[in-house]
Backbone atoms as SQL, in Angstrom:
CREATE TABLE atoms (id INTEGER PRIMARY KEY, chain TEXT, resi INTEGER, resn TEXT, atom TEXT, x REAL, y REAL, z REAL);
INSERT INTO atoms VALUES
  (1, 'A', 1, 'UNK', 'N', 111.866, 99.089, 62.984),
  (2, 'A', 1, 'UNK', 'CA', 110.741, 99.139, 62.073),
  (3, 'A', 1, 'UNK', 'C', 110.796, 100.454, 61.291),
  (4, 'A', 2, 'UNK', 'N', 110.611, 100.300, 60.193),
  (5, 'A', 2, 'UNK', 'CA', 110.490, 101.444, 58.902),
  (6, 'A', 2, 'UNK', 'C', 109.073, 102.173, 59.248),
  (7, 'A', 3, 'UNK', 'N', 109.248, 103.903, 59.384),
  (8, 'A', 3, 'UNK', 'CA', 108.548, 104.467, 59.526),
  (9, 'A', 3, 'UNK', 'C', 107.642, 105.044, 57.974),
  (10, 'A', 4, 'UNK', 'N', 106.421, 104.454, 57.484),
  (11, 'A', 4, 'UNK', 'CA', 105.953, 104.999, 56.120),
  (12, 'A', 4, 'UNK', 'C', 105.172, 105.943, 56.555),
  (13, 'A', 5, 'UNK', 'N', 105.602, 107.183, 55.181),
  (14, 'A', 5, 'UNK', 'CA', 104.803, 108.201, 55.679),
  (15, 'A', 5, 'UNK', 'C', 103.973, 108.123, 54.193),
  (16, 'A', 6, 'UNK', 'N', 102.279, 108.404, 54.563),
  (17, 'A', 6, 'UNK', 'CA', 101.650, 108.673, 53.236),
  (18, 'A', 6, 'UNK', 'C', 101.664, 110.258, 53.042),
  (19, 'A', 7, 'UNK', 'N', 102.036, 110.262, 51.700),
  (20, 'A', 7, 'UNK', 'CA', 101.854, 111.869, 51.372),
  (21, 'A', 7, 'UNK', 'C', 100.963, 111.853, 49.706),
  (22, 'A', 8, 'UNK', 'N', 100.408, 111.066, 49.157),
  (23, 'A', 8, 'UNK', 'CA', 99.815, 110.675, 48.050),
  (24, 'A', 8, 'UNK', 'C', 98.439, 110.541, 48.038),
  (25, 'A', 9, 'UNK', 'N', 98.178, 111.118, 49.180),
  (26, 'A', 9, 'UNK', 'CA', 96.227, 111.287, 49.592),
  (27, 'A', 9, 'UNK', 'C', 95.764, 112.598, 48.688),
  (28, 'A', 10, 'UNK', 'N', 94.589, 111.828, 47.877),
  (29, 'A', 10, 'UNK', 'CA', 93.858, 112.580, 47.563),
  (30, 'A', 10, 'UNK', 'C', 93.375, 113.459, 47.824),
  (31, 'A', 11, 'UNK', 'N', 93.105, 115.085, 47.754),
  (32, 'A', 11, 'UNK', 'CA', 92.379, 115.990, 48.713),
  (33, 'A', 11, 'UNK', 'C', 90.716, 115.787, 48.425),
  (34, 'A', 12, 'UNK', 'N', 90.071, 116.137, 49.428),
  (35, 'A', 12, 'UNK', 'CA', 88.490, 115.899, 49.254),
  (36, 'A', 12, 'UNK', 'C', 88.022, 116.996, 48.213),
  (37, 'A', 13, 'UNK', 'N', 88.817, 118.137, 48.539),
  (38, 'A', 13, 'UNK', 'CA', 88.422, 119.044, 47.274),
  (39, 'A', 13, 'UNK', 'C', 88.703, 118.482, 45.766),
  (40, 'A', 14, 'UNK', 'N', 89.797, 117.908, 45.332),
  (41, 'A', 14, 'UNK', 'CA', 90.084, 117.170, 43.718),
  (42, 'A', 14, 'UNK', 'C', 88.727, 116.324, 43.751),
  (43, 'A', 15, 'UNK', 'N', 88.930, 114.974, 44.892),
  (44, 'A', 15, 'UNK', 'CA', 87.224, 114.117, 44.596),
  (45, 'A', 15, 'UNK', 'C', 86.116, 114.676, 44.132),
  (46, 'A', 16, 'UNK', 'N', 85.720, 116.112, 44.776),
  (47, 'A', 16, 'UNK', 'CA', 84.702, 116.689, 44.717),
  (48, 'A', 16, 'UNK', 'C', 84.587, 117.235, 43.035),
  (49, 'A', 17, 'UNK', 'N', 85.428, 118.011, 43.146),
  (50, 'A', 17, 'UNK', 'CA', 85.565, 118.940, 41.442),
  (51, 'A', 17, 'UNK', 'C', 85.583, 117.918, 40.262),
  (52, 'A', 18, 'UNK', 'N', 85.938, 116.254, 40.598),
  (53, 'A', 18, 'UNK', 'CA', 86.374, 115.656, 39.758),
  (54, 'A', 18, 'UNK', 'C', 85.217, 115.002, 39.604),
  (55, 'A', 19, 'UNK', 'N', 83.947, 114.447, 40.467),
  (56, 'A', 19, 'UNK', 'CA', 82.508, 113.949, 40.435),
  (57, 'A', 19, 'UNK', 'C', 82.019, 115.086, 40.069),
  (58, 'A', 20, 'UNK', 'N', 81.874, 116.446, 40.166),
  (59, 'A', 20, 'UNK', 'CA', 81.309, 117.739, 39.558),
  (60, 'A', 20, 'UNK', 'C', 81.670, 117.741, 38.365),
  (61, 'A', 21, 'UNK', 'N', 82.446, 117.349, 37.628),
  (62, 'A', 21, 'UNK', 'CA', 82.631, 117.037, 36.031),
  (63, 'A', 21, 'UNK', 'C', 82.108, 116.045, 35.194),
  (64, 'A', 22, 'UNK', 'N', 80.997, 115.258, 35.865),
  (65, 'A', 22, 'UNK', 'CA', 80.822, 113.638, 35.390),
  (66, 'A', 22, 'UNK', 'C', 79.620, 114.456, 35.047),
  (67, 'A', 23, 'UNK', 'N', 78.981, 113.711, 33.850),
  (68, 'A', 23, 'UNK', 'CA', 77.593, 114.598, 33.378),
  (69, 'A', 23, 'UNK', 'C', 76.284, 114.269, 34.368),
  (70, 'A', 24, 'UNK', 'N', 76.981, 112.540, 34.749),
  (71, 'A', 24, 'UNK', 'CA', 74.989, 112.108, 35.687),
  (72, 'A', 24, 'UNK', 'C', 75.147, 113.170, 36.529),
  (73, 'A', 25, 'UNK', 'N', 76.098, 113.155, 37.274),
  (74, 'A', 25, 'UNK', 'CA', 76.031, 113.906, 38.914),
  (75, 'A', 25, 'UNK', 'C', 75.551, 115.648, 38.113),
  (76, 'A', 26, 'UNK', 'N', 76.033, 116.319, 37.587),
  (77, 'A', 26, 'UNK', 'CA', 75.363, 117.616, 36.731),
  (78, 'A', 26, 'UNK', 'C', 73.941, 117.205, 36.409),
  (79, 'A', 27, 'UNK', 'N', 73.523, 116.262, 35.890),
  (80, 'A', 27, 'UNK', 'CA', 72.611, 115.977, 35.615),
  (81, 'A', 27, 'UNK', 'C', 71.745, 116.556, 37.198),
  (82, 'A', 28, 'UNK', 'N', 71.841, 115.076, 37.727),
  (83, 'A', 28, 'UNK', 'CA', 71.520, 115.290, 39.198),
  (84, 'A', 28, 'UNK', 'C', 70.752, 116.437, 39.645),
  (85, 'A', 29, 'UNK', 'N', 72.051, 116.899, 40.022),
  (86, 'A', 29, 'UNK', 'CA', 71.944, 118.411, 40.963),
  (87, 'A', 29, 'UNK', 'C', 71.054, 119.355, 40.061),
  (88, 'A', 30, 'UNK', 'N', 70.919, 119.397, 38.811),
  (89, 'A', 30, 'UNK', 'CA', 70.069, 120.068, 38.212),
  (90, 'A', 30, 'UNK', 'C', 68.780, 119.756, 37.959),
  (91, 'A', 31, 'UNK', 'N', 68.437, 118.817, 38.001),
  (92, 'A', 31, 'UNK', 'CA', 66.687, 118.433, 38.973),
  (93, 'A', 31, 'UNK', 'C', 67.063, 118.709, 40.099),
  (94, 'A', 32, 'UNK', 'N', 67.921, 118.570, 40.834),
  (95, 'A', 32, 'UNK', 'CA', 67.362, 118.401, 42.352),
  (96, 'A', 32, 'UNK', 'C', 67.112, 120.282, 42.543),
  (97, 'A', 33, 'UNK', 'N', 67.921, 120.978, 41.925),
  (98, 'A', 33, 'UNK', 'CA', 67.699, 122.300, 42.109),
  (99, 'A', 33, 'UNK', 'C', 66.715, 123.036, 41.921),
  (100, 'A', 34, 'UNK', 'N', 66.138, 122.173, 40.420),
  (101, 'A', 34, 'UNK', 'CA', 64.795, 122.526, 40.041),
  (102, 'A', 34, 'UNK', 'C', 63.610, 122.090, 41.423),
  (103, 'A', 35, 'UNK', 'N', 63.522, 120.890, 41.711),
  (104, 'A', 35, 'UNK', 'CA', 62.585, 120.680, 42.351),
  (105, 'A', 35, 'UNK', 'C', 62.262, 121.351, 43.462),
  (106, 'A', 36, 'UNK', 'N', 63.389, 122.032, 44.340),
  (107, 'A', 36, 'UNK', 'CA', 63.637, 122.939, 44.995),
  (108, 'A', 36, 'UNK', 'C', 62.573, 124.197, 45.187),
  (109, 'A', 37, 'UNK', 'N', 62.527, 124.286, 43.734),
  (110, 'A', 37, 'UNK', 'CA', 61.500, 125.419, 43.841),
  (111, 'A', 37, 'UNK', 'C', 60.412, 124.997, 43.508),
  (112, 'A', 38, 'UNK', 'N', 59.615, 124.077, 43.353),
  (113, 'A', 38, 'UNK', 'CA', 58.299, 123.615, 43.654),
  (114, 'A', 38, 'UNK', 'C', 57.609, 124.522, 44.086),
  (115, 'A', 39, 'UNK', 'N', 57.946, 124.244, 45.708),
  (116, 'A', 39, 'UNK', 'CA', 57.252, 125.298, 46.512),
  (117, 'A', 39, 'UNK', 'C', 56.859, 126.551, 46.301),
  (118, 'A', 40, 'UNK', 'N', 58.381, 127.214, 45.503),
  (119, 'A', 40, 'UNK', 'CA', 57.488, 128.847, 44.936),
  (120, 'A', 40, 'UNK', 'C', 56.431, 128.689, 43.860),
  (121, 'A', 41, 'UNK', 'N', 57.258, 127.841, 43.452),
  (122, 'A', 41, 'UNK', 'CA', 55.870, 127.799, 42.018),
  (123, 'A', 41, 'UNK', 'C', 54.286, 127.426, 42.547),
  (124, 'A', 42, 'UNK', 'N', 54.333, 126.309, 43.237),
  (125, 'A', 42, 'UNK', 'CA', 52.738, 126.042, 43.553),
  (126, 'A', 42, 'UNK', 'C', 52.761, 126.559, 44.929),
  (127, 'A', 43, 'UNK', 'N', 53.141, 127.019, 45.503),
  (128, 'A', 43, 'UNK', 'CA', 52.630, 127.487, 46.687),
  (129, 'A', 43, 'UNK', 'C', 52.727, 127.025, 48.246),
  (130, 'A', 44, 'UNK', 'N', 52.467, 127.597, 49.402),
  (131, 'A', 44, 'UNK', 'CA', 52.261, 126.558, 50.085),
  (132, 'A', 44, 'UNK', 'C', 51.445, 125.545, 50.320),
  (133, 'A', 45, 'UNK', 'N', 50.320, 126.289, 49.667),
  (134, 'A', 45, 'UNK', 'CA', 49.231, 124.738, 50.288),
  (135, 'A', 45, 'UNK', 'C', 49.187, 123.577, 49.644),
  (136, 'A', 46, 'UNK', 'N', 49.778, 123.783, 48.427),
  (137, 'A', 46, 'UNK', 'CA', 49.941, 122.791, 47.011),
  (138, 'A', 46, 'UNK', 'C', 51.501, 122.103, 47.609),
  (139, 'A', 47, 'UNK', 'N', 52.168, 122.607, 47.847),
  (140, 'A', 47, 'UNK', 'CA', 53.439, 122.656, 48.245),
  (141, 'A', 47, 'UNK', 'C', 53.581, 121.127, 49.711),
  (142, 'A', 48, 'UNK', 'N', 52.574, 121.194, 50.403),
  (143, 'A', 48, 'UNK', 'CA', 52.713, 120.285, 51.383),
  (144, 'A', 48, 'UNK', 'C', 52.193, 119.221, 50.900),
  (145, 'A', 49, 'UNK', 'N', 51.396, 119.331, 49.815),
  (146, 'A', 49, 'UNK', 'CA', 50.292, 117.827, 49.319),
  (147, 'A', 49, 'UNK', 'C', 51.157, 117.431, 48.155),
  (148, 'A', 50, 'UNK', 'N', 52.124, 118.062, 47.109),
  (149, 'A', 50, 'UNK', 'CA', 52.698, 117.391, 45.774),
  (150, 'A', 50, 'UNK', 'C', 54.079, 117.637, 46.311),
  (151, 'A', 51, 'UNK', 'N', 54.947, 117.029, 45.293),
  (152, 'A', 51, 'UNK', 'CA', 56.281, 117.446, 45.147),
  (153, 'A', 51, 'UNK', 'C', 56.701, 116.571, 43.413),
  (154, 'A', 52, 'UNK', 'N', 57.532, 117.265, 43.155),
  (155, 'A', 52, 'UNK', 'CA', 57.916, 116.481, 41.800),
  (156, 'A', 52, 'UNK', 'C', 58.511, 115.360, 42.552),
  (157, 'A', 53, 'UNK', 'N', 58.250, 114.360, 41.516),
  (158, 'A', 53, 'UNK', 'CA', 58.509, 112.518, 41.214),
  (159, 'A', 53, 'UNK', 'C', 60.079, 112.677, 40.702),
  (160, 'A', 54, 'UNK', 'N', 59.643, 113.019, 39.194),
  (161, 'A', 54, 'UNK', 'CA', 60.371, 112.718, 38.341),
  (162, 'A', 54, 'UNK', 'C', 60.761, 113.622, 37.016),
  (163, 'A', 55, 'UNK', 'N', 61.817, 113.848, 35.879),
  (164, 'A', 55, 'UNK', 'CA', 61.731, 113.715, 34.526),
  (165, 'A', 55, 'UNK', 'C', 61.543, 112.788, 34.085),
  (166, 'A', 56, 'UNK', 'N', 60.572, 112.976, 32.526),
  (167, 'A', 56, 'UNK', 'CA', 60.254, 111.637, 31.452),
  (168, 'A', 56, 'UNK', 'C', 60.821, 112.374, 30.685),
  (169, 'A', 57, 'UNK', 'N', 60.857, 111.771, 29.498),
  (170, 'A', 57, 'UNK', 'CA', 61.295, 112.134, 28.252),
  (171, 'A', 57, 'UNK', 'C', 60.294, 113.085, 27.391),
  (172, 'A', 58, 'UNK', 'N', 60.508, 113.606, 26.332),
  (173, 'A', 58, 'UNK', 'CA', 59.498, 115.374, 26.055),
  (174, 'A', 58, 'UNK', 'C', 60.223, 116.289, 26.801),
  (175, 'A', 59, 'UNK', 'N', 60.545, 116.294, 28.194),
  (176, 'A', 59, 'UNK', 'CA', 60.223, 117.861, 28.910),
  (177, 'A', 59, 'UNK', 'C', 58.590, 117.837, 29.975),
  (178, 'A', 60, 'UNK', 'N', 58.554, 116.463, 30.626),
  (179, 'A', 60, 'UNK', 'CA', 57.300, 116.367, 31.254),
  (180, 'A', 60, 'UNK', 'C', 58.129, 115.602, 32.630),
  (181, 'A', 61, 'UNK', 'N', 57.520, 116.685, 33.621),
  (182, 'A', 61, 'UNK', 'CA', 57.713, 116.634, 35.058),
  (183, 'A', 61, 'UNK', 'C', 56.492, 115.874, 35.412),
  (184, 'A', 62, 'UNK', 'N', 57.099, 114.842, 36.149),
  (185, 'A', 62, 'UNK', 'CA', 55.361, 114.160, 37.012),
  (186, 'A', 62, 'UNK', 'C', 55.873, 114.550, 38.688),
  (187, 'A', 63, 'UNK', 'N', 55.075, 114.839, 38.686),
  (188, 'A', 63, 'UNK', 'CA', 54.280, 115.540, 40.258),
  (189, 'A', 63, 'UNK', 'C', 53.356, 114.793, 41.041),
  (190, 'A', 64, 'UNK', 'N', 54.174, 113.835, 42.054),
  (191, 'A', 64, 'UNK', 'CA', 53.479, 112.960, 42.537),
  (192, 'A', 64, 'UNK', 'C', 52.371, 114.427, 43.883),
  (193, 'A', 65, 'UNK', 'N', 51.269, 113.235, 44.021),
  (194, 'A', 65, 'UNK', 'CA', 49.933, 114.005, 44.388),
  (195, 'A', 65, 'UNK', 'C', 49.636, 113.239, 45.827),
  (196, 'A', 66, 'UNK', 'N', 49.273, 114.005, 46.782),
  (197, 'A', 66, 'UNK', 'CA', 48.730, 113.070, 47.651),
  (198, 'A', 66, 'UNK', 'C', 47.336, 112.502, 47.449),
  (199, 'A', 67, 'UNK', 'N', 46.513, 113.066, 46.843),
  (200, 'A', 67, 'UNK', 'CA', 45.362, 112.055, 46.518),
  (201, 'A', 67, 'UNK', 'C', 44.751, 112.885, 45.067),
  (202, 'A', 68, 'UNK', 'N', 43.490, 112.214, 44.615),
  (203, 'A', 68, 'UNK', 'CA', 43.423, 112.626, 43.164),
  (204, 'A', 68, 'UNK', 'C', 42.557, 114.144, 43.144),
  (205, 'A', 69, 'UNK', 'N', 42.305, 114.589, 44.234),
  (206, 'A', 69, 'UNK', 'CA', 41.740, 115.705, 44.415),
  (207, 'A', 69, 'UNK', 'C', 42.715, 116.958, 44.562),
  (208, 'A', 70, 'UNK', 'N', 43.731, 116.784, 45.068),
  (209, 'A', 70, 'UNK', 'CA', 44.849, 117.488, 44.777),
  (210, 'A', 70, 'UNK', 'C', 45.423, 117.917, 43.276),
  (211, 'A', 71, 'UNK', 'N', 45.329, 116.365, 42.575),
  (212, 'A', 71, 'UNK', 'CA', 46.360, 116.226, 41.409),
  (213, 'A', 71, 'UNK', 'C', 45.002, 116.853, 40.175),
  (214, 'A', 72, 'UNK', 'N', 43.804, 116.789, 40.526),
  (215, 'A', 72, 'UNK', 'CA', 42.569, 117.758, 39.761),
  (216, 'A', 72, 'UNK', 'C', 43.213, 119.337, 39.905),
  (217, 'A', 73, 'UNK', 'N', 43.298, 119.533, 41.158),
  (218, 'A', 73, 'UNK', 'CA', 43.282, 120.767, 41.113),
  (219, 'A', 73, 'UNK', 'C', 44.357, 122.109, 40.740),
  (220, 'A', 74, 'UNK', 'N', 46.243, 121.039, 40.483),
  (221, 'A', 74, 'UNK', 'CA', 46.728, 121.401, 39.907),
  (222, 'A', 74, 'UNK', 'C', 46.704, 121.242, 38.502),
  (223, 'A', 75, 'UNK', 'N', 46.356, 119.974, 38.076),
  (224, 'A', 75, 'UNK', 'CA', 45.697, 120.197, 36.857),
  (225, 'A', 75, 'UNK', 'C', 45.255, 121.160, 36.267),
  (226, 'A', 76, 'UNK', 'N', 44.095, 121.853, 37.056),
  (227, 'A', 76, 'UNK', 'CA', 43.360, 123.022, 36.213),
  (228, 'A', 76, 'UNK', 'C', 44.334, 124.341, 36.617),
  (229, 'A', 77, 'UNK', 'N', 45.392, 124.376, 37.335),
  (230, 'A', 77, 'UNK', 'CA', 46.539, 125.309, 37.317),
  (231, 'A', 77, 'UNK', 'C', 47.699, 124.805, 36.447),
  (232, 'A', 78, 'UNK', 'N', 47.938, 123.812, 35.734),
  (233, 'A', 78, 'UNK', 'CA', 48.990, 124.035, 35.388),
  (234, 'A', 78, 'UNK', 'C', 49.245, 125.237, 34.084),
  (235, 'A', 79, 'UNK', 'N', 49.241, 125.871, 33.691),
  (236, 'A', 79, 'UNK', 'CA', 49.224, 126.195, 32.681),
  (237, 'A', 79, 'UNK', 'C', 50.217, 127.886, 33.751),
  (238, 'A', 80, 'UNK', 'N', 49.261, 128.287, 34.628),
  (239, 'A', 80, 'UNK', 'CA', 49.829, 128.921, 35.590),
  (240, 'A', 80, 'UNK', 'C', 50.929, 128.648, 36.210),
  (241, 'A', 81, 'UNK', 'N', 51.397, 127.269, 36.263),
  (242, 'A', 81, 'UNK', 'CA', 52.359, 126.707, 37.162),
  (243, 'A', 81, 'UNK', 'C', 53.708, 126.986, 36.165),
  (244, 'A', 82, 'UNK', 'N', 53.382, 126.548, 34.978),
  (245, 'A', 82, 'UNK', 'CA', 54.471, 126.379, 33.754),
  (246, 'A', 82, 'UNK', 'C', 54.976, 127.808, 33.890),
  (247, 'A', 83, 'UNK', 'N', 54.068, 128.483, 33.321),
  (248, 'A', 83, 'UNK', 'CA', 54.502, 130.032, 33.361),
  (249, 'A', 83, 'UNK', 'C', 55.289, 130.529, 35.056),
  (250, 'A', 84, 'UNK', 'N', 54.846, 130.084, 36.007),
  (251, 'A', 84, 'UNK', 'CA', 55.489, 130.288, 36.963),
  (252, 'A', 84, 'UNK', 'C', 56.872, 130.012, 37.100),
  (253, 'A', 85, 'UNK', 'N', 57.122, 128.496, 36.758),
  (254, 'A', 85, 'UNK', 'CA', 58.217, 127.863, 36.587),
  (255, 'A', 85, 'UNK', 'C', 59.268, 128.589, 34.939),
  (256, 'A', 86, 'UNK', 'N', 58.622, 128.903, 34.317),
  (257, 'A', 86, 'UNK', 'CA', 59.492, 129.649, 33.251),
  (258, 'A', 86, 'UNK', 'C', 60.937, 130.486, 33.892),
  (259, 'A', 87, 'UNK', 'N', 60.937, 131.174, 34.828),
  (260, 'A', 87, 'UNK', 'CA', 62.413, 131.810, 35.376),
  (261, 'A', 87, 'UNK', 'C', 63.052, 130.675, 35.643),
  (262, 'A', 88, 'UNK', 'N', 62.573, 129.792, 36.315),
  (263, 'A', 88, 'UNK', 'CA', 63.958, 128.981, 36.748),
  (264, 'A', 88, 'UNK', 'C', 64.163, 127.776, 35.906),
  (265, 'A', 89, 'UNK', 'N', 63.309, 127.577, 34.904),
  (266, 'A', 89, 'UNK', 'CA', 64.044, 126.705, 34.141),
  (267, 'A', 89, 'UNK', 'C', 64.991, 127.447, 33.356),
  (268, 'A', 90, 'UNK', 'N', 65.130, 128.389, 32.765),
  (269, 'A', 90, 'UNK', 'CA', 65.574, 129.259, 32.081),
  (270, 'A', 90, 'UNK', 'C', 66.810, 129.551, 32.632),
  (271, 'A', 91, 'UNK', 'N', 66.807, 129.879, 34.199),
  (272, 'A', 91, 'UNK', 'CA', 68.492, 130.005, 34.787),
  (273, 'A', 91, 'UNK', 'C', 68.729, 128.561, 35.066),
  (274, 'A', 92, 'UNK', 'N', 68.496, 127.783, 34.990),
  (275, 'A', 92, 'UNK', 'CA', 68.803, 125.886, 34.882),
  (276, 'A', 92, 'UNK', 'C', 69.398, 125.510, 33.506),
  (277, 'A', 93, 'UNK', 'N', 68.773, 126.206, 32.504),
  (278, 'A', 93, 'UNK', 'CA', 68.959, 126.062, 31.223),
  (279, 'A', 93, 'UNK', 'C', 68.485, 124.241, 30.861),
  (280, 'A', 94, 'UNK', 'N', 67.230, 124.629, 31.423),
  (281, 'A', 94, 'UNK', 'CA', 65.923, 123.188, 30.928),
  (282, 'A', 94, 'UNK', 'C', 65.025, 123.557, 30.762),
  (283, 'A', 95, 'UNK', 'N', 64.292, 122.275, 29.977),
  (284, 'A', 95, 'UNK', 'CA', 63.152, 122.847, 28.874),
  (285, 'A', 95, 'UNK', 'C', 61.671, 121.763, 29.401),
  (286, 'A', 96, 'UNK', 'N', 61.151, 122.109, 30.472),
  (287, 'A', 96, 'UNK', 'CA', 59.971, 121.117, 31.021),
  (288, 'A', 96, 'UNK', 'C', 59.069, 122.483, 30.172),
  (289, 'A', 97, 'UNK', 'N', 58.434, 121.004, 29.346),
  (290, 'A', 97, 'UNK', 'CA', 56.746, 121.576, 28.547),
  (291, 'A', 97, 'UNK', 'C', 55.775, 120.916, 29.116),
  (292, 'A', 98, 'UNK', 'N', 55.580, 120.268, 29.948),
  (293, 'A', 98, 'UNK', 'CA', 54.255, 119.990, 30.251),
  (294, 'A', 98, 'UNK', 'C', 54.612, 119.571, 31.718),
  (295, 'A', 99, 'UNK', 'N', 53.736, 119.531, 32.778),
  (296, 'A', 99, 'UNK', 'CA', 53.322, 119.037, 33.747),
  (297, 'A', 99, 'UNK', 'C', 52.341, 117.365, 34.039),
  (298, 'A', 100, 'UNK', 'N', 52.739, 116.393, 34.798),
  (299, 'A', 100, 'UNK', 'CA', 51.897, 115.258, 34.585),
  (300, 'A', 100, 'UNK', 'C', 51.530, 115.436, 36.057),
  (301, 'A', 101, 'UNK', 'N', 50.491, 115.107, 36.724),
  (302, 'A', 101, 'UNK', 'CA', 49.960, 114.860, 38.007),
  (303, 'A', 101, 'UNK', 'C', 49.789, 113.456, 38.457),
  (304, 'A', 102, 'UNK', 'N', 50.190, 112.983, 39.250),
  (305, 'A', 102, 'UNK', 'CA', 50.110, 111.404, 39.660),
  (306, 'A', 102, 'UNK', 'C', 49.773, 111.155, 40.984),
  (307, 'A', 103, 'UNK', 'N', 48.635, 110.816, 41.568),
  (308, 'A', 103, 'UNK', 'CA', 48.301, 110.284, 42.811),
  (309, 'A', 103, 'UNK', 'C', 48.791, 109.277, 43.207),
  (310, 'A', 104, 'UNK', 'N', 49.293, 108.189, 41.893),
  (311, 'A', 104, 'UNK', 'CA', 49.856, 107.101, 42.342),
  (312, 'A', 104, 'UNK', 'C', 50.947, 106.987, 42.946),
  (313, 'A', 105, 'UNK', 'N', 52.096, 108.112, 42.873),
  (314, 'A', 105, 'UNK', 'CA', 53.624, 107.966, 42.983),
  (315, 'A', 105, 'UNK', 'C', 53.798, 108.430, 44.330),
  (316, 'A', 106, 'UNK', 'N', 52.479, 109.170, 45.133),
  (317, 'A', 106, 'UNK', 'CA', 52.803, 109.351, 46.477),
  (318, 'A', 106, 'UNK', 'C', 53.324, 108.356, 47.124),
  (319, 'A', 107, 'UNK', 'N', 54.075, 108.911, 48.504),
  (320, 'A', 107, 'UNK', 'CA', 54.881, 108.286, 49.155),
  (321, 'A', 107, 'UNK', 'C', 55.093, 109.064, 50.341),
  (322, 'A', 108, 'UNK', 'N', 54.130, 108.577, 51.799),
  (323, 'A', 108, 'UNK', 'CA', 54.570, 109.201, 52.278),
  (324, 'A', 108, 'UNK', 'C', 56.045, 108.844, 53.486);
């Protein structure tokens, strides 16, 4: 019996660098990095009750809420929150202008 040897394997490092070049997956990782910092931006106590949902189109983050008393009360912070969030969109190199609050999109 003929002994085959494979030597034509892909390394996991090429796979990797080569999905790191595709724009969705960049895409991706650059919300997911953003959302990351949530927490500094609103805080902890805000921090355990919201988390970002999603991007829409504009530059508007929705921020699912655990109930509508939550999503009031960042409301009357966002304006604080934006400005908070200004450093790291800036080293992201993204442009979120507004904040949306949604009680509906919770999930726990």
């Amino acid at each position: 019996m003929k002994k085959i040897l494979y030597t034509d394997f892909v390394g996991t490092d090429e796979i990797i660098s080569q999905m790191l070049e595709k724009k969705e997956i960049k895409k991706a990782m650059t919300r997911n990095n953003l959302y990351k910092f949530w927490s500094k931006v609103a805080g902890a106590k805000f921090a355990a009750k919201s988390r970002p949902f999603s991007l829409i189109g504009g530059g508007v983050m929705v921020i699912a809420c655990e109930n509508s008393i939550v999503a009031q009360e960042l409301m009357l912070k966002k304006t604080q929150l934006l400005v908070k969030f200004k450093p790291y969109l800036e080293s992201l190199k993204m442009n979120v202008k507004d904040l949306k609050f949604d009680a509906k999109r919770w999930n726990t």
